[in-house]
N, C-alpha and C positions, 0 to 999 in steps of 0.2 A: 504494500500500500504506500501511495506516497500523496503529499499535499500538490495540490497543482493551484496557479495562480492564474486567473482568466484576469486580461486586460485588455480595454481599450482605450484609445488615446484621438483626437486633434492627428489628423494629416498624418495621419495610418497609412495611408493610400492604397491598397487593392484587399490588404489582407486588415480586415475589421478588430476579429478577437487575437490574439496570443495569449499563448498559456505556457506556462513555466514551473519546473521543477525546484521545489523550493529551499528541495537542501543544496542543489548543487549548481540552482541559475540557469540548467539549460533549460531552451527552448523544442517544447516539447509538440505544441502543432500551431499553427493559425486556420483562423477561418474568413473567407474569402465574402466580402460584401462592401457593403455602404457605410460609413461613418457612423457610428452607433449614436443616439440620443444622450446624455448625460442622464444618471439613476436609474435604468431601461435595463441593465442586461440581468435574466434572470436563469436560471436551471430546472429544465422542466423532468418532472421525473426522477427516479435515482439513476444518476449517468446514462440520462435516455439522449434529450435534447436541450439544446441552447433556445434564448427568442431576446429579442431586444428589435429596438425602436428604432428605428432610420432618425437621421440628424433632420430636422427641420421638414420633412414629410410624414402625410398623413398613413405609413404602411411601417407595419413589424416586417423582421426578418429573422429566421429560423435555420438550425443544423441538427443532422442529427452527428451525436457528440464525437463518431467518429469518422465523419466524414467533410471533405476541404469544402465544399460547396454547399451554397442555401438549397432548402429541399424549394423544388419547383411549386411555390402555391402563392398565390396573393390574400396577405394577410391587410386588409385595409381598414381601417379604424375612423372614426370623426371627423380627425385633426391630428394636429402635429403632436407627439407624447412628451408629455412632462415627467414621468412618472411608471414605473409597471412593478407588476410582482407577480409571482406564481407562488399557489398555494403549496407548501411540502409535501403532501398526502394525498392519494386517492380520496375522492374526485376530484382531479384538476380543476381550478378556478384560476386565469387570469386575471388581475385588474389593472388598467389603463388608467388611467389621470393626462383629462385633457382639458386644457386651462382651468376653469374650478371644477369639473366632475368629476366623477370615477365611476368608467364603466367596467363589469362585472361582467365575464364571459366564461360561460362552461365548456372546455377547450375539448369534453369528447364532441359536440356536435357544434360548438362556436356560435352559440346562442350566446345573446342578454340575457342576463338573470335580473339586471334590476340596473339603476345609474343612483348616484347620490349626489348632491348638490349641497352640502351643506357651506361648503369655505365660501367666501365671497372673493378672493383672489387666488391665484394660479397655486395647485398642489405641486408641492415639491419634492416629498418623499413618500413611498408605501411599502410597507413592509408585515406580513405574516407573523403571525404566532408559531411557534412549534409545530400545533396540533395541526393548523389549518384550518381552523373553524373561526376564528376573528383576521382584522388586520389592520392595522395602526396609519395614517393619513396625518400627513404636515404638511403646510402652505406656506405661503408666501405673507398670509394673512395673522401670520404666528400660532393659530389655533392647531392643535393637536386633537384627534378624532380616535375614538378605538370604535371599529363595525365591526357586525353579527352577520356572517354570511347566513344565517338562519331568518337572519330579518331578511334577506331580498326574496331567498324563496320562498320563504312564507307568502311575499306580494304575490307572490306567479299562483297560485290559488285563489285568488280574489275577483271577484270581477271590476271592481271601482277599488284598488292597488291605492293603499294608505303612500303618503311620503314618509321614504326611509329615511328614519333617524337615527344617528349614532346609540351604540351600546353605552358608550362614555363621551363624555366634553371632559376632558383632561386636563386644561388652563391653555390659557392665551401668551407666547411671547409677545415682548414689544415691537419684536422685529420677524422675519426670514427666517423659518424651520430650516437649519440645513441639515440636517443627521437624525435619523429614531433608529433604536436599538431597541429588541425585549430579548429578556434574557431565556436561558434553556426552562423557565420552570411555565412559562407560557402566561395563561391566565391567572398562577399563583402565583408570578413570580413580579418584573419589576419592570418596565420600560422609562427608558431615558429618553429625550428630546433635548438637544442643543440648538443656537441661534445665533445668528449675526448680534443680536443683545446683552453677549458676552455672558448670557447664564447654559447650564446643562438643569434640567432637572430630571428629578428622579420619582417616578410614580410608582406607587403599589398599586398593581391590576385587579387585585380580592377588592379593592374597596373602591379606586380610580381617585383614589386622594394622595396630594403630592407629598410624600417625604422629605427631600432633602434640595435646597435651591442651589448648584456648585458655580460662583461669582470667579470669571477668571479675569485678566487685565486687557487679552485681548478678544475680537468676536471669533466665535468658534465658528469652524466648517466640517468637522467632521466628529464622531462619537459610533466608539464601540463598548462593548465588556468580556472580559474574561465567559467562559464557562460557567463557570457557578454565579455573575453575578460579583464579585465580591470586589473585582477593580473595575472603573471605569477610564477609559483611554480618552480626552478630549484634543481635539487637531484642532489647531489655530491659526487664521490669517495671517500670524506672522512668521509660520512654517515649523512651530516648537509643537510639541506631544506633552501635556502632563499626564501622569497616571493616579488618580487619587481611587485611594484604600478605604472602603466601605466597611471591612471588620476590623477589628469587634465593631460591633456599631455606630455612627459618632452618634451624638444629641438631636431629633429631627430640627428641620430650617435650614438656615442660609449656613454656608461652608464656604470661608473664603480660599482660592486657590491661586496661589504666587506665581511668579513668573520664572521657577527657577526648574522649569522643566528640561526636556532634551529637545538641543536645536536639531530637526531632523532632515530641512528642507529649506531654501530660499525663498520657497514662494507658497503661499498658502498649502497646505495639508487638506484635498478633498476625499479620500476615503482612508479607511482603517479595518484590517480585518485580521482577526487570530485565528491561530490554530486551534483545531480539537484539545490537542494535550496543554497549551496554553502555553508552551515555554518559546513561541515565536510569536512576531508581531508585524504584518506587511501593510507596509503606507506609502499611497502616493501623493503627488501633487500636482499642482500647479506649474512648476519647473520642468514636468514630463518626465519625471526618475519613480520607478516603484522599490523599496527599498525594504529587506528580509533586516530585524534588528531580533534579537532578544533580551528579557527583562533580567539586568545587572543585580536588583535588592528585590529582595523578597520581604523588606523591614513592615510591619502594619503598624506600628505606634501607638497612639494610646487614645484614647476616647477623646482628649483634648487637642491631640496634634497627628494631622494626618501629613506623613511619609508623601515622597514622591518618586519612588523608583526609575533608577533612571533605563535609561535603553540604550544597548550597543550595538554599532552597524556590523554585519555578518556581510554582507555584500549586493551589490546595485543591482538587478534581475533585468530590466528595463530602462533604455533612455529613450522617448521621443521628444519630437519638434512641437509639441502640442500639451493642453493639459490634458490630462489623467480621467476618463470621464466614467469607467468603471472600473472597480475593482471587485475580485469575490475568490474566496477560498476552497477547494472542494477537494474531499477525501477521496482516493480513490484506486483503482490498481491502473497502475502504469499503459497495461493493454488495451484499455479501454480507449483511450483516442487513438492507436494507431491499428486495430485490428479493423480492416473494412468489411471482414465477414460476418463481423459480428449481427447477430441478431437482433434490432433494436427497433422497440415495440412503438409504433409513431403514436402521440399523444396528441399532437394540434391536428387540429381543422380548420379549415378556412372561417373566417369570423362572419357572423350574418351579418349584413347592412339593414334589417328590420328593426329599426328599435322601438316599433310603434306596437306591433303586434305582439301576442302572448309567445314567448319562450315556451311553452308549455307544444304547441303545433310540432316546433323543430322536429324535424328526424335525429335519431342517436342511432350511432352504429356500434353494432354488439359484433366483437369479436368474439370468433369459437373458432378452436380446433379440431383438423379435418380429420374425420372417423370412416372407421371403414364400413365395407355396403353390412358386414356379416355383424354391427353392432346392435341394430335394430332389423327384428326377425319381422317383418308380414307379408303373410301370402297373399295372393292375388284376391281383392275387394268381388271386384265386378264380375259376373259370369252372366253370361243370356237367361231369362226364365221365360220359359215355353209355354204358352196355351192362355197367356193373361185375355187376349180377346176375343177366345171363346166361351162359349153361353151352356156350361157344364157344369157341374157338380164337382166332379172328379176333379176337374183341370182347375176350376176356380181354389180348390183344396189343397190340389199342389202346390198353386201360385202363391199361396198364402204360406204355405211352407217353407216355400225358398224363400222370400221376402222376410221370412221373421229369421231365417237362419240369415241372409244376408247384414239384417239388424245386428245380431250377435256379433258375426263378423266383426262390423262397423265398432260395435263398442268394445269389444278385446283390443283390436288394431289402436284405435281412441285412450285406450288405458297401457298401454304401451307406453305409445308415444306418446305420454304424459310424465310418464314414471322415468321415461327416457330424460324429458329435459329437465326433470329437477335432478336425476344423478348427474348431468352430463355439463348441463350450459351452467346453470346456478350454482353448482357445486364450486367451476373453475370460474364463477367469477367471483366468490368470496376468498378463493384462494389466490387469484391475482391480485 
């Protein structure tokens, strides 16, 4: 297994993503497209496919993960993307953000599930829970959003469709969402939100009420956290990384955090991502460098004074002529991008352009595999029956005979192929 780093960058030119081997810097594939969107690039599936958002046009663009070319389909959407996620779990949910909406697409058949409207200015981030069952929205507007994808399809049952309203209002920054983060415990656990207003904060999801306010000197651009939750990484405009230390717990409210972090970058710090095992930390920026560091001090200090551990450079993975406009981190086995035999189960669909009509019409295509003729046994239904329009006794008696034997037929064959597809379809598709 190894970490791979998917990135793209500003004036890529033909080849979109790269991906890079994190303990040793090499380049391990690219994927050949259009200038990706800024916050757009997402992983659909466990190492199925890639999708992200064309720069300044209104169409996605897709791979499957092992291969150098976008799969042949037009993925067309509203408008230009601000914004995308993919849900982690069966069933697939894409969601879009285009200027203040967020539409909501079921990616086995590329229907609308629902669109939400709540920001009044353009969404900047979106990001999923663990489970896949919520997903957290930030704007431009400063407001922070947690939705219920149970709230959109609940609408799709309705005939007069309520307006979807967020599960949570979270607080308002003063300024530009640039970064949400929730941590591995999902709806138990904690989501952060940073801002050009120089604060991070810190919410508990059990209750949707803010914990702790983290005051830095400069406006932040970017915010991650460890695995468990317990440090949070804030990237700043002026290209330094602080890490502040969460346990033991401090006191809830404002947390001031100094300026005596690690300079990791010249030019603003726009993403942050760590490792599973948490003892690496990859950031890029603004300068176009993505940069593999690991954490120096593991000190946590003491309820009154929180530590700042610092970060050391392991080495530069990427340089382009551009900013940094994704970055993401993915476990995985090394074969997995360069085998083109591999078998890999396509998830998207072309997206509907209906957004008037019920989701609920769409066609879904059900995948099954193919069984042999000798798995379902029935003989021949139909045979001739002889004498139905003669004026007999005899013949009328027969006619009735076959007929109620063909009934018989009809219902054994019926109960078959009943008992067929709950072993056969429903079976494999709880085990998919």
């Amino acid at each position: 297994m190894i970490d791979g780093v998917f990135v793209t960058s500003l004036n890529s030119g033909t080849d979109c993503v790269q991906v890079y081997d994190i303990a040793t810097g090499a380049q391990l594939k690219s994927y050949r497209g259009y200038p990706a969107a800024p916050s757009t690039l997402a992983l659909v599936g466990t190492s199925c496919q890639l999708v992200c958002g064309q720069r300044n046009k209104s169409l996605l663009q897709a791979w499957n993960i092992n291969r150098h070319d976008t799969l042949q389909m037009r993925l067309i959407v509203p408008g230009k993307v601000n914004a995308l996620a993919v849900s982690p779990r069966a069933p697939y949910y894409c969601v879009v953000a285009i200027s203040e909406k967020i539409y909501v697409y079921k990616m086995s058949c590329g229907g609308v599930s629902g669109v939400g409207d709540r920001h009044y200015q353009s969404v900047t981030h979106l990001t999923f829970t663990p489970c896949g069952n919520y997903f957290a929205s930030g704007g431009a507007d400063g407001f922070v959003y947690v939705w219920s994808l149970a709230a959109f399809n609940d609408a799709l049952h309705k005939t007069h469709p309520p307006h979807i309203s967020p599960h949570y209002t979270l607080g308002q920054h003063s300024d530009k969402v640039t970064g949400i983060m929730i941590t591995s415990g999902g709806m138990k656990g904690t989501l952060v939100s940073c801002s050009l207003d120089h604060t991070a904060r810190v919410y508990d999801l059990a209750t949707g009420r803010q914990v702790y306010s983290l005051i830095t000197p400069s406006p932040l651009t970017a915010v991650t956290t460890n695995t468990l939750g317990s440090q949070v990484l804030l990237g700043s405009s002026s290209g330094r990384i602080n890490v502040v230390n969460l346990l033991p717990p401090p006191t809830p409210g404002d947390i001031l955090v100094g300026d005596a972090g690690s300079s990791c970058h010249e030019k603003a710090v726009t993403h942050i991502a760590v490792t599973a095992s948490g003892n690496r930390v990859v950031t890029g920026s603004d300068d176009g460098e993505v940069k593999v560091w690991t954490v120096t001090s593991t000190s946590l200090g003491t309820n009154d004074t929180i530590t700042t551990p610092h970060l050391a450079i392991q080495r530069t993975i990427h340089t382009a002529r551009g900013t940094i406009t994704n970055l993401c981190v993915l476990r995985m086995e090394r074969e997995v991008v360069d085998d083109v035999d591999l078998d890999i189960r396509e998830i998207i669909r072309p997206l509907s352009q209906d957004y008037t009509s019920s989701p609920l019409n769409a066609s879904v295509t059900v995948h099954t595999k193919p069984r042999t003729s000798s798995a379902l046994n029935i003989t021949p239904l139909y045979t001739s029956v002889g004498g139905v329009g003669k004026h007999n006794t005899k013949g009328a008696r027969n006619s009735n005979e076959d007929l109620l034997s063909q009934i018989c037929q009809l219902q054994t064959a019926n109960s078959q192929l009943y008992k067929f597809a709950i072993k056969h379809i429903l079976k494999d598709d709880v085990n998919d």
